[in-house]
BALOBA-1460 file (C-alpha; in Angstrom, 3 decimals):
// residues 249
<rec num="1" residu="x" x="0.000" y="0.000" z="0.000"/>
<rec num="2" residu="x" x="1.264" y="3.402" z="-0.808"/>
<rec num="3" residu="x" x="0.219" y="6.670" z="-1.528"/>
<rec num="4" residu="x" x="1.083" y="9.915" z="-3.847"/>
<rec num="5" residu="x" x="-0.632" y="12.755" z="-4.678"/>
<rec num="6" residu="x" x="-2.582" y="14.526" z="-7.569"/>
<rec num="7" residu="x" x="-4.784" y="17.163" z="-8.685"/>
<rec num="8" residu="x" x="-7.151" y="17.409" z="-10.933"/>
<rec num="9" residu="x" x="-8.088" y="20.789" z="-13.114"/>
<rec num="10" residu="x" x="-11.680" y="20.566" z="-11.210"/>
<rec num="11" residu="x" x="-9.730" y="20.656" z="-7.776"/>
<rec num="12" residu="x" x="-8.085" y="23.837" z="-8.528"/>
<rec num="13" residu="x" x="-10.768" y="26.193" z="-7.179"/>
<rec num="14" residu="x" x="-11.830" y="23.919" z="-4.594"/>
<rec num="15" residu="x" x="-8.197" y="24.113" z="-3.042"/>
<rec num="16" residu="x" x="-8.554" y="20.017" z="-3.239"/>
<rec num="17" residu="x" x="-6.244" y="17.252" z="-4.159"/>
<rec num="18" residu="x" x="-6.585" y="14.021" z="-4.307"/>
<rec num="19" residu="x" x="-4.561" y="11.211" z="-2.371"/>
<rec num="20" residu="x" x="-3.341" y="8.650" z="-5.294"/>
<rec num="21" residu="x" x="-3.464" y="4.946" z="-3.454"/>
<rec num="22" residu="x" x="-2.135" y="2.031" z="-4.899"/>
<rec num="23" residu="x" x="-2.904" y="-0.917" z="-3.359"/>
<rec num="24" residu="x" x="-0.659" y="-4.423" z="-4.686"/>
<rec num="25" residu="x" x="-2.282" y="-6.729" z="-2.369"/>
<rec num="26" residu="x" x="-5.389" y="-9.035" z="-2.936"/>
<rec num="27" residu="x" x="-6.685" y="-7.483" z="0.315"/>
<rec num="28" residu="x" x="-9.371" y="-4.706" z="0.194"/>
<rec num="29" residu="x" x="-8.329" y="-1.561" z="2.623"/>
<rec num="30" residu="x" x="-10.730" y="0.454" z="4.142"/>
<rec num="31" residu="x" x="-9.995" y="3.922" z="4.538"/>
<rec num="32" residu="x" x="-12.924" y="5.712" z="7.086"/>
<rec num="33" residu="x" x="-10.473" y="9.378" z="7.047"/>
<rec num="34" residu="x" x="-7.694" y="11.381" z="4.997"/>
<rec num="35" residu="x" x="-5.271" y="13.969" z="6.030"/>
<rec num="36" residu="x" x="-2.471" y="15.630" z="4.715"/>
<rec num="37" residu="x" x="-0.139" y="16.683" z="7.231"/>
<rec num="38" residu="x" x="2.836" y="19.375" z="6.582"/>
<rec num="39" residu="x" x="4.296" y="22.130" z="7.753"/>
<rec num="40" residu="x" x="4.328" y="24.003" z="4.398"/>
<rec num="41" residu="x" x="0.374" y="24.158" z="4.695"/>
<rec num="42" residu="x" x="-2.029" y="24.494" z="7.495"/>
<rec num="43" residu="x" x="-3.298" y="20.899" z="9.039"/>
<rec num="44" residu="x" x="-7.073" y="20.977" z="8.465"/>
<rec num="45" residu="x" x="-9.117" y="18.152" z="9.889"/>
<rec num="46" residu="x" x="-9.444" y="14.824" z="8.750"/>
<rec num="47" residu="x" x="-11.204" y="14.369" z="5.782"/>
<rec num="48" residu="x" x="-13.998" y="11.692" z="5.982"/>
<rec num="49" residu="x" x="-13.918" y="9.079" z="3.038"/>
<rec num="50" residu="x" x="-15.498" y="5.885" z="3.857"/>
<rec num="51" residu="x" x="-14.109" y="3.820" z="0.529"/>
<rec num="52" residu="x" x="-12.744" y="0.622" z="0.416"/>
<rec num="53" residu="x" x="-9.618" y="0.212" z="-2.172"/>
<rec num="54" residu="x" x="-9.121" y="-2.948" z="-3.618"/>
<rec num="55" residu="x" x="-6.140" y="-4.539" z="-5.881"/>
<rec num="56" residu="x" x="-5.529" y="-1.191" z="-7.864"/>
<rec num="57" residu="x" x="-2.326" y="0.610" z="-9.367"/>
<rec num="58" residu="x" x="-4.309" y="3.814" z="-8.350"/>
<rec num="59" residu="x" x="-7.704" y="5.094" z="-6.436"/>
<rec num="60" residu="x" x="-8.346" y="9.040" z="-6.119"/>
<rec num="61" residu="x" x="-9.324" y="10.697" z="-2.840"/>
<rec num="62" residu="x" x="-10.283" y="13.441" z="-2.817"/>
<rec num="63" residu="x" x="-9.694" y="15.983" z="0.294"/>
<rec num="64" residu="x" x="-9.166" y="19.815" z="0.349"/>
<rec num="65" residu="x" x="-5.839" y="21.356" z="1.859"/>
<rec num="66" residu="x" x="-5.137" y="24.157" z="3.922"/>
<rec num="67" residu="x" x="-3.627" y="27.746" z="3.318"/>
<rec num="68" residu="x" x="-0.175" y="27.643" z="2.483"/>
<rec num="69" residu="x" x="2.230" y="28.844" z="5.221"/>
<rec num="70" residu="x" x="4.110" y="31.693" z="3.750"/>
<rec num="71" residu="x" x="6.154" y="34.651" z="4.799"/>
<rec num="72" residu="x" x="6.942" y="37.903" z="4.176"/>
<rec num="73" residu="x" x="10.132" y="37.273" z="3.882"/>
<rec num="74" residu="x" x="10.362" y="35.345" z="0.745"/>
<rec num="75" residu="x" x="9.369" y="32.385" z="-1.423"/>
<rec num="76" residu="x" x="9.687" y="28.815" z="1.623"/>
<rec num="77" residu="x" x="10.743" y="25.807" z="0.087"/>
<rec num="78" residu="x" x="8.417" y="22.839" z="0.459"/>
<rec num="79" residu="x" x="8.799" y="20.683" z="3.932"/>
<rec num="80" residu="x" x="8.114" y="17.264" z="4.224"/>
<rec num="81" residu="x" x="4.799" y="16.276" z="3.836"/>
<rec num="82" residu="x" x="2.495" y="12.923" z="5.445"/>
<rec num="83" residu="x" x="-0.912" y="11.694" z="4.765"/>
<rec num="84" residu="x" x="-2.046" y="10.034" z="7.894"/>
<rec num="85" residu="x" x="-5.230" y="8.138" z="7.521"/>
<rec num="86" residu="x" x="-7.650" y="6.052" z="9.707"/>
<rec num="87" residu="x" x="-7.872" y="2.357" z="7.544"/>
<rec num="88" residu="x" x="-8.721" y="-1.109" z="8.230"/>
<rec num="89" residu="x" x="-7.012" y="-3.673" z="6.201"/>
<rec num="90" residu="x" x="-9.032" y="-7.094" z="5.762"/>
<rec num="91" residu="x" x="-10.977" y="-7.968" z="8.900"/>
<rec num="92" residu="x" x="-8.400" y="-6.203" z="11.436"/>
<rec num="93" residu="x" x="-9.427" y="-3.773" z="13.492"/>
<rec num="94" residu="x" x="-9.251" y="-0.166" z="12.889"/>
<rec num="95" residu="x" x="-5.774" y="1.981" z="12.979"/>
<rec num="96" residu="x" x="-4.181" y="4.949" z="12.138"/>
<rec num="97" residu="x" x="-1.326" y="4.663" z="9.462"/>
<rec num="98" residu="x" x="1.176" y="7.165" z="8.445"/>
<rec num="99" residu="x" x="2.116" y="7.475" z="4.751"/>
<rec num="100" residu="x" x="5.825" y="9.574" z="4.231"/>
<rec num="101" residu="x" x="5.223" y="11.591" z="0.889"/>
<rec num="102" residu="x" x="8.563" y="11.158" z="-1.333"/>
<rec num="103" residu="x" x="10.293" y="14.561" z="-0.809"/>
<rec num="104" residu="x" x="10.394" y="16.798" z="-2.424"/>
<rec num="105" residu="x" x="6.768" y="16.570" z="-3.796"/>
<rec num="106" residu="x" x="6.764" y="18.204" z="-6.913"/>
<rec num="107" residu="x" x="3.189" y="19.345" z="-6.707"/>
<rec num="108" residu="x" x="3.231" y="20.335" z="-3.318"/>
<rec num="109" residu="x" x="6.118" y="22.589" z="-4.500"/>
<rec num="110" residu="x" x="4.032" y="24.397" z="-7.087"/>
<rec num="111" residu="x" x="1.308" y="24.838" z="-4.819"/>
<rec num="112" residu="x" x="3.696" y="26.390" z="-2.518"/>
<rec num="113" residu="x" x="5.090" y="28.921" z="-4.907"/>
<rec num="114" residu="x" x="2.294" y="30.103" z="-6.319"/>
<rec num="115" residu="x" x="0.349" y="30.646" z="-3.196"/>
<rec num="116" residu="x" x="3.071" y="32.279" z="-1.370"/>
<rec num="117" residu="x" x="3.689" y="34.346" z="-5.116"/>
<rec num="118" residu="x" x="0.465" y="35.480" z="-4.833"/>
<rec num="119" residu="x" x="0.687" y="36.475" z="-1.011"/>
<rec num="120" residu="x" x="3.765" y="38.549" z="-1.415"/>
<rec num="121" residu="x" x="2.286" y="41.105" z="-3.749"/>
<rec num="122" residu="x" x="-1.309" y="40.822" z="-1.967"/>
<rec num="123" residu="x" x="0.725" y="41.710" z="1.503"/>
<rec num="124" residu="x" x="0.851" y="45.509" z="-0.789"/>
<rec num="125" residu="x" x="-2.028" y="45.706" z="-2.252"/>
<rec num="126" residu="x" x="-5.506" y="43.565" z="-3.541"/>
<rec num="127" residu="x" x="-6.420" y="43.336" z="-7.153"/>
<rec num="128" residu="x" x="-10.104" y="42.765" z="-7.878"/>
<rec num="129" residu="x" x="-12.245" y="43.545" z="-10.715"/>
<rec num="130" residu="x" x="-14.311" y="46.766" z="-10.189"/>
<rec num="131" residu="x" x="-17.560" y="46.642" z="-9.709"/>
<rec num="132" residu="x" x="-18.782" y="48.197" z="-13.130"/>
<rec num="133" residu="x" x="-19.091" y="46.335" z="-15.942"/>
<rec num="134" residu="x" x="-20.795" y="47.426" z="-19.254"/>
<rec num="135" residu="x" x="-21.447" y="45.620" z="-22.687"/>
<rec num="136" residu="x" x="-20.001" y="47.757" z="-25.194"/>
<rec num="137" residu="x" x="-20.726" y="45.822" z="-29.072"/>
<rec num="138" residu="x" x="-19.368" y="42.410" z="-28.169"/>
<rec num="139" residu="x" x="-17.270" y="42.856" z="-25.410"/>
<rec num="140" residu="x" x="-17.413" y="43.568" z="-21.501"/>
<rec num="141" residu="x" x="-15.572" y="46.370" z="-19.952"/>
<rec num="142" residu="x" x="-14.626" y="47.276" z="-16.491"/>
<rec num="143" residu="x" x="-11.804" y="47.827" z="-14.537"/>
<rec num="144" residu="x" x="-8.729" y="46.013" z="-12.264"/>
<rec num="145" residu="x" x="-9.067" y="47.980" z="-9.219"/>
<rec num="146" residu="x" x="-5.711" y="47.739" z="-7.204"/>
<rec num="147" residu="x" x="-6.524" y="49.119" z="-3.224"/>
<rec num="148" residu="x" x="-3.273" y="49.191" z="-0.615"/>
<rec num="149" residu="x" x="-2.844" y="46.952" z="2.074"/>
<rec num="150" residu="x" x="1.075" y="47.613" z="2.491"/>
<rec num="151" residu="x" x="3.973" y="49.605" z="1.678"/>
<rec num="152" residu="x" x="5.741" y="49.601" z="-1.732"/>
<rec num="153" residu="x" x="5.298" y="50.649" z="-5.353"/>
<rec num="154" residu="x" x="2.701" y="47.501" z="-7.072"/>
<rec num="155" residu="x" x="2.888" y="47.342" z="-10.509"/>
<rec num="156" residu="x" x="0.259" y="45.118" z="-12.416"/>
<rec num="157" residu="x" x="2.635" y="43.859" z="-16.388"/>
<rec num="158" residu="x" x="-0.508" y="41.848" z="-17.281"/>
<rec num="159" residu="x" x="-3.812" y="39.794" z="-16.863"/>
<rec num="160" residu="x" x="-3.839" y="36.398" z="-18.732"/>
<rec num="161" residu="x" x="-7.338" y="34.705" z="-20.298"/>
<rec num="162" residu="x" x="-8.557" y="31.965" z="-18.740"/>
<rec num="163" residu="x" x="-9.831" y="28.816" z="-20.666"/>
<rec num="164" residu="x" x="-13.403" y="30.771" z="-21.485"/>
<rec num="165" residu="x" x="-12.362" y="34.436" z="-21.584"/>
<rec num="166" residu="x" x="-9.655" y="36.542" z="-23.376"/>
<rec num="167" residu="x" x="-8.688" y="40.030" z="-22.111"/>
<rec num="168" residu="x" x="-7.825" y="42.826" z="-23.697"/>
<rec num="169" residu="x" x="-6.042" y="46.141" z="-21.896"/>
<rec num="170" residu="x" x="-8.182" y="48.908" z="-22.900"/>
<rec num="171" residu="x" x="-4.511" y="50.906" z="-23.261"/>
<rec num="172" residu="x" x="-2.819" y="48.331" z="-24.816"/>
<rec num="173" residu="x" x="0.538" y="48.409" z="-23.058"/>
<rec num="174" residu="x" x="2.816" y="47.683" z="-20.163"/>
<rec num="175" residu="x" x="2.541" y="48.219" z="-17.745"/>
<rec num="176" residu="x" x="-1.005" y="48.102" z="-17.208"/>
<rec num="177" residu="x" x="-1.342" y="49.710" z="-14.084"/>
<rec num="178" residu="x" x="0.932" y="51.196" z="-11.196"/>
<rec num="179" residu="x" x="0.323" y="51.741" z="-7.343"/>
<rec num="180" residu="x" x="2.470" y="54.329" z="-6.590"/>
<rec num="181" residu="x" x="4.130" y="54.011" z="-3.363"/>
<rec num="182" residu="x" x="2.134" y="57.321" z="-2.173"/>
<rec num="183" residu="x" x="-1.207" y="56.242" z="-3.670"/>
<rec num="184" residu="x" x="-4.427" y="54.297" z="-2.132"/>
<rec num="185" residu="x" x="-5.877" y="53.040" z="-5.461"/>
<rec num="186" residu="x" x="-5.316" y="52.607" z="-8.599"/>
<rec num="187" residu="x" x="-7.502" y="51.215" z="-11.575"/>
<rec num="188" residu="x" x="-7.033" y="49.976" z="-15.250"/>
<rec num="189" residu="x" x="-9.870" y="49.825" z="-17.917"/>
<rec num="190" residu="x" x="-10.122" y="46.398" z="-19.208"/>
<rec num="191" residu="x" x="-12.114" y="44.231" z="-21.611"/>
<rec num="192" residu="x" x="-13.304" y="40.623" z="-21.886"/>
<rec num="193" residu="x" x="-14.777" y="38.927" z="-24.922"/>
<rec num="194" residu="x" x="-15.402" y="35.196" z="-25.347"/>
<rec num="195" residu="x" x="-12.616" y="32.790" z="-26.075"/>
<rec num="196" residu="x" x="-14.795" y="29.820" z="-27.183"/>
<rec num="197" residu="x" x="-18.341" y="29.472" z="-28.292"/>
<rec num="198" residu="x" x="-18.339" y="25.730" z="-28.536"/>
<rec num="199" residu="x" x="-21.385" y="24.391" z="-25.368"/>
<rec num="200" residu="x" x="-19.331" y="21.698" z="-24.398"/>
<rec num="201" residu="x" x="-16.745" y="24.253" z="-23.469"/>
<rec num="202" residu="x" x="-19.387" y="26.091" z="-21.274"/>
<rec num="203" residu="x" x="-20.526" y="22.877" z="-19.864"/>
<rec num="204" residu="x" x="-17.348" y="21.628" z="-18.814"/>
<rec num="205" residu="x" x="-15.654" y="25.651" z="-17.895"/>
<rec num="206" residu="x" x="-13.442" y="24.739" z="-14.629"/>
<rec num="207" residu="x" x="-11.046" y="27.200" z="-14.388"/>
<rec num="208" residu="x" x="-13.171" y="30.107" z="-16.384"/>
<rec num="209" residu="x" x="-12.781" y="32.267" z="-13.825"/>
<rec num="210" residu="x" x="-9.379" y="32.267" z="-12.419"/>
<rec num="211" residu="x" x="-7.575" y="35.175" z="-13.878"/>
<rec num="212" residu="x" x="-3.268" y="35.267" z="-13.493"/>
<rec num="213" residu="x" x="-2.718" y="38.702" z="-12.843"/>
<rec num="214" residu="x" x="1.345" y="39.410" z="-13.415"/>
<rec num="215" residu="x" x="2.361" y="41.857" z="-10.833"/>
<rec num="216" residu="x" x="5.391" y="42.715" z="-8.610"/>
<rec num="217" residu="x" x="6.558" y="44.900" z="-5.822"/>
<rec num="218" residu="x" x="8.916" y="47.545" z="-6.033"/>
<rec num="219" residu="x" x="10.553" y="46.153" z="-9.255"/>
<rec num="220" residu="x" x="10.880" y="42.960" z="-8.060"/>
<rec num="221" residu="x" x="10.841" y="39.653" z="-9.293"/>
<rec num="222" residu="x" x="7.207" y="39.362" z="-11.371"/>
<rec num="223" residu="x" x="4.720" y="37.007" z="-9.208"/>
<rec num="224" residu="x" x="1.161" y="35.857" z="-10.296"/>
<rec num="225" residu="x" x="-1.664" y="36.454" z="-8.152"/>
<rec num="226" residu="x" x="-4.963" y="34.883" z="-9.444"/>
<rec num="227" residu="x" x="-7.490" y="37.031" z="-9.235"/>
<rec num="228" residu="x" x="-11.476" y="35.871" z="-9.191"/>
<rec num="229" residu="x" x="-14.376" y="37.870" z="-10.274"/>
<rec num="230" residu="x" x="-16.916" y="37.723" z="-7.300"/>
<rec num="231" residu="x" x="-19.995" y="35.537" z="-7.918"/>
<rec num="232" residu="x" x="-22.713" y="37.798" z="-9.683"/>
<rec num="233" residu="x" x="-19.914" y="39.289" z="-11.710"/>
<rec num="234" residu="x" x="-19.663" y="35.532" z="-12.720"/>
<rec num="235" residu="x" x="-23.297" y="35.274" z="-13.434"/>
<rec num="236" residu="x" x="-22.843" y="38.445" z="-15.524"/>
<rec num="237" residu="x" x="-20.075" y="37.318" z="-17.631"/>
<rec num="238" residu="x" x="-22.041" y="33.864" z="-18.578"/>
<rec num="239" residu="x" x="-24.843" y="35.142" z="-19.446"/>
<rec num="240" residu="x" x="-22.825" y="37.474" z="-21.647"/>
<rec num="241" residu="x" x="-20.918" y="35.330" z="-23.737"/>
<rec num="242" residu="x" x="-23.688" y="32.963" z="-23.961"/>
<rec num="243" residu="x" x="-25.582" y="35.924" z="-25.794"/>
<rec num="244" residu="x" x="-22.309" y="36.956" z="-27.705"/>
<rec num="245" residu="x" x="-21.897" y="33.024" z="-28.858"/>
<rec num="246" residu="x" x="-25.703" y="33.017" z="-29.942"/>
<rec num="247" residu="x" x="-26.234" y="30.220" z="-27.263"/>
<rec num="248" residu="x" x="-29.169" y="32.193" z="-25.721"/>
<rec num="249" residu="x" x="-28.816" y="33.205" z="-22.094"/>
């Protein structure tokens, strides 16, 4: 019996993996609770599962993580990680197991970085969409509204598309917006237009709303914070492009 882990595009937004086991024996393992355990991310509590894995080179669980643990100070490098679980093996009784997770774990890494990317420029300032959006012909515009939290000059390079939505600086340069060290806000017009039409795209949209915002501190090195339209913004923008696509909405 041993474990790894994984993550699925669906898990993204959930901050969710899922705990590969592989089970080589011919006897069926219950597992009644999951948890990953590491100093690199806060310990939530034990994720109830309830499955039974049988002879199999690999079985998804799925169970959320906590926030990662980052610092001011710089980018941490990823600690050893466990996935303790409650299982019982066969007809023996109940126990707890530890699983070690080969170190370093590459996706534990990324997951690292890019959280702790995204808290180092957020520890300045938050990016958010504004709260104004207009159709204008076939595209939406609004703004990316940076507010300060912190000291130091924030300057915004970019905002990528997601798998649904391309976006378009109204200015059409870089950068797209500076905080000024002295300033409270700042604010960049943007647009947003459809990036696919097709329904099954719409049906199956998993990551359509997680926008990589490039951004750094003070000239520093260039970190990506993701940056998530609130819910009826999200509402907004389907409808939208469903009309724009001629998918009705």
């Amino acid at each position: 019996m041993s474990v790894s882990l994984a993550q699925w595009r669906s898990d993204e937004p959930a901050h969710a993996l899922q705990i590969a086991v592989r089970n080589t024996s011919d006897t069926p393992v219950y597992f009644a609770d999951v948890q990953l355990v590491t100093p690199s991310f806060k310990t939530l509590p034990p994720e109830s599962t309830e499955a039974t894995i049988r002879h199999t080179e690999r079985t998804d669980l799925r169970i959320p993580y906590g926030a990662a643990n980052c610092s001011p100070a710089g980018l941490p490098e990823v600690r050893p990680a466990k996935v303790v679980a409650r299982i019982r093996a066969g007809s023996e009784p109940q126990r707890k197991v530890v699983f070690d997770v080969p170190h370093p774990d590459p996706l534990l890494a990324r997951l690292l970085r890019d959280e702790c990317s995204a808290f180092l420029v957020e520890q300045a300032a938050a990016i958010e969409f504004g709260p104004e959006w207009k159709r204008d012909g076939d595209v939406m515009r609004g703004t990316l509204v940076l507010t300060r939290r912190g000291a130091g000059t924030v300057t915004v390079n970019s905002v990528d598309g997601t798998t649904h939505y391309i976006v378009t600086p109204a200015r059409g340069r870089r950068p797209l917006v500076v905080l000024e060290a002295g300033a409270r806000r700042a604010e960049a017009p943007i647009a947003l237009s459809p990036g696919r039409c097709d329904p099954h795209a719409f049906a199956e949209a998993k990551k359509a709303f997680l926008f990589p915002v490039r951004a750094s501190v003070d000239g520093g090195e260039e970190r990506i914070v993701i940056v998530e339209p609130p819910k009826p913004l999200q509402e907004r923008l389907i409808s939208y492009a469903l009309r724009v696509c001629g998918l009705g909405g």
